[in-house]
N, CA, C and O of each residue as an XYZ file, in Angstrom:
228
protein
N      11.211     -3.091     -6.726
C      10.147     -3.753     -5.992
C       9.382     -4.667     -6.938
O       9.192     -4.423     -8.129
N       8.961     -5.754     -6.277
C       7.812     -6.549     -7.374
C       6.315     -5.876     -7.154
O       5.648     -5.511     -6.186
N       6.127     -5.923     -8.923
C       4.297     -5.173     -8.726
C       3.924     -6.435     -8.682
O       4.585     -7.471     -8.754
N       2.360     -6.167     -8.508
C       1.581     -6.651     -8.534
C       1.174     -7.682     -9.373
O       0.206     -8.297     -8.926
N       1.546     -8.023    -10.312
C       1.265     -8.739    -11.292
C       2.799     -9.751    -11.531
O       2.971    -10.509    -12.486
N       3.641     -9.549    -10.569
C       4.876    -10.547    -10.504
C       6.063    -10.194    -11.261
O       6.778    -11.074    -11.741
N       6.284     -9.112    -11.379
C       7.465     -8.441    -12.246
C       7.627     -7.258    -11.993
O       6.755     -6.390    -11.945
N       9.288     -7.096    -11.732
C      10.421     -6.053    -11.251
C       9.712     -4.780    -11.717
O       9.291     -4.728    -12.873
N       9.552     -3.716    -10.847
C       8.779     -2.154    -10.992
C      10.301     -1.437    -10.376
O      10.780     -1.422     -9.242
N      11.019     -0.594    -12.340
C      11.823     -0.179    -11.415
C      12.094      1.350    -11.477
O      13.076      2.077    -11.325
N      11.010      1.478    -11.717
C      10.402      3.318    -12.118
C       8.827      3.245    -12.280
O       8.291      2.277    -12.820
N       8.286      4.068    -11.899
C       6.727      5.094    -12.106
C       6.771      6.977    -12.395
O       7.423      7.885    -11.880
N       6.058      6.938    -13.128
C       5.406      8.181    -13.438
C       4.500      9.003    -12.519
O       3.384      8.507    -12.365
N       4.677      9.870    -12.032
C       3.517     10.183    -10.843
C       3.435     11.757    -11.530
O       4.378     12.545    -11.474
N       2.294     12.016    -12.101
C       1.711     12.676    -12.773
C       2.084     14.019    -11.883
O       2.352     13.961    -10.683
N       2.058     15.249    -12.669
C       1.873     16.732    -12.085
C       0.739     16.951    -11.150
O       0.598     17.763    -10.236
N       0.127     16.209    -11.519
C      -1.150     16.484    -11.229
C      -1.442     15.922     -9.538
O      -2.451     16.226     -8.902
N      -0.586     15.258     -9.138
C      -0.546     14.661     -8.097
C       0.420     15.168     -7.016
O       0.375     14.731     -5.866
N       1.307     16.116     -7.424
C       1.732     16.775     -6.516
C       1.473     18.764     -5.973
O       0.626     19.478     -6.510
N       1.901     18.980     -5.474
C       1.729     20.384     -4.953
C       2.876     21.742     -6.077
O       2.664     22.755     -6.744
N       3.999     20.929     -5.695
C       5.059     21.620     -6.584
C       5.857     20.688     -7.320
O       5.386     19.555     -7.412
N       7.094     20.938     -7.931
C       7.941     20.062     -8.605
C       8.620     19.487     -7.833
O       9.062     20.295     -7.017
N       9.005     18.339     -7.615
C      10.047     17.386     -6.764
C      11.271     17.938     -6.819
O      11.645     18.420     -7.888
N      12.303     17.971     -5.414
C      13.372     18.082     -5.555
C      14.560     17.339     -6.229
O      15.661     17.694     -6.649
N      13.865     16.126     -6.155
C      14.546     14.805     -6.058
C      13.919     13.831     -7.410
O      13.083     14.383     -8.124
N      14.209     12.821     -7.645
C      13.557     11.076     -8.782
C      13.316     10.479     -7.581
O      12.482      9.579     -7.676
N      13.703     10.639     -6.594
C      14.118      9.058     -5.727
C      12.753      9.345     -4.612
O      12.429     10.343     -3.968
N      12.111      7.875     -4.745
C      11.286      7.823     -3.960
C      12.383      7.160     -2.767
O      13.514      6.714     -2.960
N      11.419      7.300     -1.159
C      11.703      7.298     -0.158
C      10.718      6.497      0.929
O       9.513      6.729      1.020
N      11.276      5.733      1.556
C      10.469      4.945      2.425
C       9.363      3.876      2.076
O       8.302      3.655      2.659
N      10.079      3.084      0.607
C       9.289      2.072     -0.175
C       9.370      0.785      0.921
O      10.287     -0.006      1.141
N       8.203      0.896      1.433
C       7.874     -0.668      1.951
C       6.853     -1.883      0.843
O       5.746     -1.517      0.450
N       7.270     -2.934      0.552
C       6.515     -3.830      0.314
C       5.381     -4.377      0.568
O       5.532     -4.818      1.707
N       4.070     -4.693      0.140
C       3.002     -5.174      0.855
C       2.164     -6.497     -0.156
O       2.534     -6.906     -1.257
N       1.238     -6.844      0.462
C       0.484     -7.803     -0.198
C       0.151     -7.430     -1.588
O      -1.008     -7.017     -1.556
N       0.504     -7.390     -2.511
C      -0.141     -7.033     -3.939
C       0.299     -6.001     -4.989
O      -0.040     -5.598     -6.102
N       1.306     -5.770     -3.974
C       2.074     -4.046     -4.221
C       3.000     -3.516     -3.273
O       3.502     -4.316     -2.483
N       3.399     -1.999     -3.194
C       4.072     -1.707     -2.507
C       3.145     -0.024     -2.473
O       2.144      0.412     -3.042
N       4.255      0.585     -1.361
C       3.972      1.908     -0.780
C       5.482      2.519     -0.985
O       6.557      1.927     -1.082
N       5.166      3.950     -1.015
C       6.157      4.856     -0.934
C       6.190      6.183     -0.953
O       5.181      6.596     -1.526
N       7.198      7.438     -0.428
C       6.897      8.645     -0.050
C       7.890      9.242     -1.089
O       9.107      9.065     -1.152
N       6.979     10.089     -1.992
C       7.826     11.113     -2.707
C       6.779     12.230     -2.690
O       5.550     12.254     -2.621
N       8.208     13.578     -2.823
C       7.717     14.898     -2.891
C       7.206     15.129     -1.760
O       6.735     16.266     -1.736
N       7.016     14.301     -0.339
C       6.203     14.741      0.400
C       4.934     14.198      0.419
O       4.270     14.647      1.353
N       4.389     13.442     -0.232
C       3.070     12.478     -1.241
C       3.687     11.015     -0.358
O       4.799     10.510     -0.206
N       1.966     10.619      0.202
C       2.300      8.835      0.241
C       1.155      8.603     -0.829
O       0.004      8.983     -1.044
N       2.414      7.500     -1.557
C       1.486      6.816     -2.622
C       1.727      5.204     -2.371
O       2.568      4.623     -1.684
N       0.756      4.758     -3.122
C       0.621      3.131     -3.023
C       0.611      2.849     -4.667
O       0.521      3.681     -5.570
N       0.732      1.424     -4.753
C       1.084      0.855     -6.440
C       0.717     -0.584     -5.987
O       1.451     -1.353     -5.366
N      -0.457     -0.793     -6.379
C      -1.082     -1.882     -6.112
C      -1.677     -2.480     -7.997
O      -1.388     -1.911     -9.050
N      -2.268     -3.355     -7.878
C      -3.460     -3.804     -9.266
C      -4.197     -2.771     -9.697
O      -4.395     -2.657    -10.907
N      -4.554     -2.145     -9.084
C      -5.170     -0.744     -9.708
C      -4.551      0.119    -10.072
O      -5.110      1.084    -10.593
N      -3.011      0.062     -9.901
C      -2.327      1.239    -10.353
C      -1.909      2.302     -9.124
O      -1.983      1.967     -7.941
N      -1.508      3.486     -9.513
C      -1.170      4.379     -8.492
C      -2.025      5.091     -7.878
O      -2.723      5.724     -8.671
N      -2.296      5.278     -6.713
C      -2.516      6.168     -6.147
C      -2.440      6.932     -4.839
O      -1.633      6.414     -4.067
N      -2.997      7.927     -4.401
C      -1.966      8.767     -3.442
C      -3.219      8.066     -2.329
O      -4.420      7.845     -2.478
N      -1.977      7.803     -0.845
C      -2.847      7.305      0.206
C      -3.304      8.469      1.256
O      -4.043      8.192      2.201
């Protein structure tokens, strides 16, 4: 996906701290594109990745 700042995002870190348990999976799921950033569902978690960075929506 393109971040925010105009260059290929082709991995993130999504902290322990942000989920419930350990992921089954790496692969995020249901990445849509948006104005400035993008969205996407891992672990069960919707997160966004915008100019500010990550966070859970």
């Amino acid at each position: 996906m393109n971040g925010p700042f105009g260059t290929i995002i082709d991995e993130l870190s999504v902290s322990e701290w942000q989920l419930d348990k350990p992921p089954e999976t790496e692969a995020a799921t249901d990445v849509k594109g948006g104005d400035g950033g993008f969205s996407f569902q891992f672990s069960g978690h919707s997160f966004q990745y915008d100019r500010l960075g990550l966070s859970q929506e």
